[in-house]
C-alpha positions as CSV (number, residue, x, y, z in Angstrom):
1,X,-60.8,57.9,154.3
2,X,-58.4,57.3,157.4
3,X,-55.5,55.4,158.7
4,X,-54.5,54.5,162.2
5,X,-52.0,52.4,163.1
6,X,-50.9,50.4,166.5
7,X,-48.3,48.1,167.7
8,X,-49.7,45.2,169.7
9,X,-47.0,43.6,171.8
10,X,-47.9,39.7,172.7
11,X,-45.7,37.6,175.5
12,X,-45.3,34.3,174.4
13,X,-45.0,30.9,176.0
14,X,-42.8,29.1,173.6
15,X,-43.7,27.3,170.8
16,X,-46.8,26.7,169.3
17,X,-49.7,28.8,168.1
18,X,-50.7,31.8,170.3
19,X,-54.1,33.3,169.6
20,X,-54.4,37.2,169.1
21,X,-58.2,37.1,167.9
22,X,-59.1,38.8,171.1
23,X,-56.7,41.6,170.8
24,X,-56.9,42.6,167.2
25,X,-61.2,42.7,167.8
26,X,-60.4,45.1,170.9
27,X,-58.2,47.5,169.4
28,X,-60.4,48.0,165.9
29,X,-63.4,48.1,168.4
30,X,-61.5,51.1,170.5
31,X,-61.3,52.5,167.3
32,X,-64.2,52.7,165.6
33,X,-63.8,51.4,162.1
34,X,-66.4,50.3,160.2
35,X,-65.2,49.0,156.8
36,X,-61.8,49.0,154.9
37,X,-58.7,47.0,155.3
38,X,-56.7,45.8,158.1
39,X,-53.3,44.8,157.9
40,X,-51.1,42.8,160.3
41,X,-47.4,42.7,160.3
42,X,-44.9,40.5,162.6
43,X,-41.7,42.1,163.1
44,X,-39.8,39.1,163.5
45,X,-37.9,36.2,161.7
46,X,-38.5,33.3,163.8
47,X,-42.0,33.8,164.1
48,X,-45.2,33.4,161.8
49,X,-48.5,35.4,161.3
50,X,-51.8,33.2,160.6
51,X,-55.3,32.1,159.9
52,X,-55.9,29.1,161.4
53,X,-59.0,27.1,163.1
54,X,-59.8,28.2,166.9
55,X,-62.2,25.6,167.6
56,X,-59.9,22.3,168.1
57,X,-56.9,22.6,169.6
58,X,-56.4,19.3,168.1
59,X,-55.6,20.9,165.1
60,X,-52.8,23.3,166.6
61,X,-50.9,20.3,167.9
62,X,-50.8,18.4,164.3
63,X,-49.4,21.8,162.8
64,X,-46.5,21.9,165.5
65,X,-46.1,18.1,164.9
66,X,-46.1,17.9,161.2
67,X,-43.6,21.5,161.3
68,X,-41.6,18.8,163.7
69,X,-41.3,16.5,161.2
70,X,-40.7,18.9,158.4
71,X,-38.0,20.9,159.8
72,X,-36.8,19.4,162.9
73,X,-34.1,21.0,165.2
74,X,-31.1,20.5,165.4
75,X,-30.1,19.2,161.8
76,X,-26.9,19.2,161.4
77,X,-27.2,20.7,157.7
78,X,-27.4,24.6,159.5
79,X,-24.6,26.0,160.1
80,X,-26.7,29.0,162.1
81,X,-26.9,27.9,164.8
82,X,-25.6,30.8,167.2
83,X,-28.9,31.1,169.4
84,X,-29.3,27.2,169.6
85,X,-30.4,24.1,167.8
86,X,-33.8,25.7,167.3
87,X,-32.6,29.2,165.4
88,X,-32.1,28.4,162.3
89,X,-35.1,25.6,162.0
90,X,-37.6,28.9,163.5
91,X,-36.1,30.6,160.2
92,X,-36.9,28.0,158.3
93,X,-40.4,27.9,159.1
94,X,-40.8,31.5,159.3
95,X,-40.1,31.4,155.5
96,X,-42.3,28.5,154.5
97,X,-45.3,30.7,156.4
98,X,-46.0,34.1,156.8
99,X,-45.4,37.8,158.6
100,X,-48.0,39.1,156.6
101,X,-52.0,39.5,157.0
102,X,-54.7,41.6,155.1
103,X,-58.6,41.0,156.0
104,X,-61.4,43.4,154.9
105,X,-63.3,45.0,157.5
106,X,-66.9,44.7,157.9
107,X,-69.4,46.6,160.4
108,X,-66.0,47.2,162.4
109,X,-65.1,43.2,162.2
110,X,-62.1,41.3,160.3
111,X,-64.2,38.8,157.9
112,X,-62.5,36.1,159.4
113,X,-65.1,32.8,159.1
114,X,-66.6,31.3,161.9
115,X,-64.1,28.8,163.1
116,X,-61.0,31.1,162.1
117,X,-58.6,32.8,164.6
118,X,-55.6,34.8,163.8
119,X,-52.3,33.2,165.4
120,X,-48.9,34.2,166.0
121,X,-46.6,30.7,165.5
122,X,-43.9,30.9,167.4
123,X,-41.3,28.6,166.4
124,X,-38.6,29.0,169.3
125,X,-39.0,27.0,172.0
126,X,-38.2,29.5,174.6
127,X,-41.1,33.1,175.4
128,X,-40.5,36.0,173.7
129,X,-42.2,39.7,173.1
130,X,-43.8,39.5,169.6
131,X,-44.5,43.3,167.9
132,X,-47.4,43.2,165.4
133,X,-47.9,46.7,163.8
134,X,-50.7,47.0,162.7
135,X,-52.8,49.3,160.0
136,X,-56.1,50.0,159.1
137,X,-57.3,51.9,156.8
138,X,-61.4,52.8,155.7
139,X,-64.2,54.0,157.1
């Protein structure tokens, strides 16, 4: 059994869903696993970790609008508010998602299914440097 354990640092554009797919794949293939369990871990509250379809970008868009609708800036029911109108509602959305990911490995790939991607959400509307550590342990 072994571990190993990186920290992938992803530049974002804003908000919406920013695909990491690519760079996950590269740094287990640089590493030479062949089965166990890879976890994913975003260090960061305004941000979200996940699994989402990477064929239709269509689909990306309707979870930015419907997050829109379901926790829209600027409400005047926050009170934190202290890095603009879109602080606390990133928060917000953080909590209703996830920082979290664990996929099996399998012949040195995440068993992700054929139209899945992994994503980090960014809910603020401005870039930011996103820190996923991440762990694998197995074969």
């Amino acid at each position: 059994m072994r571990q190993t354990s990186h920290e992938l640092v992803v530049r974002t554009r804003g908000r919406g869903l920013h695909e990491i797919t690519d760079s996950v794949l590269e740094w287990l293939r640089r590493e030479r696993v062949r089965q166990g369990l890879l976890t994913l871990h975003l260090r960061h509250t305004s941000a979200s970790l996940l699994i989402q379809e990477n064929a239709d970008p269509d689909v990306r868009r309707d979870l930015d609008a419907f997050f829109e609708r379901l926790v829209p800036d600027g409400d005047s029911l926050y009170v934190h508010t202290l890095e603009g109108e879109d602080d606390m509602p990133a928060h917000v959305r953080t909590a209703l998602t996830a920082v979290n990911l664990s996929l099996p490995v399998s012949g040195g790939q995440p068993a992700l299914g054929t139209w899945q991607g992994i994503y980090i959400w960014e809910h603020r509307h401005v870039a930011h440097a996103r820190r996923v550590a991440m762990h694998y342990i197995g074969e």
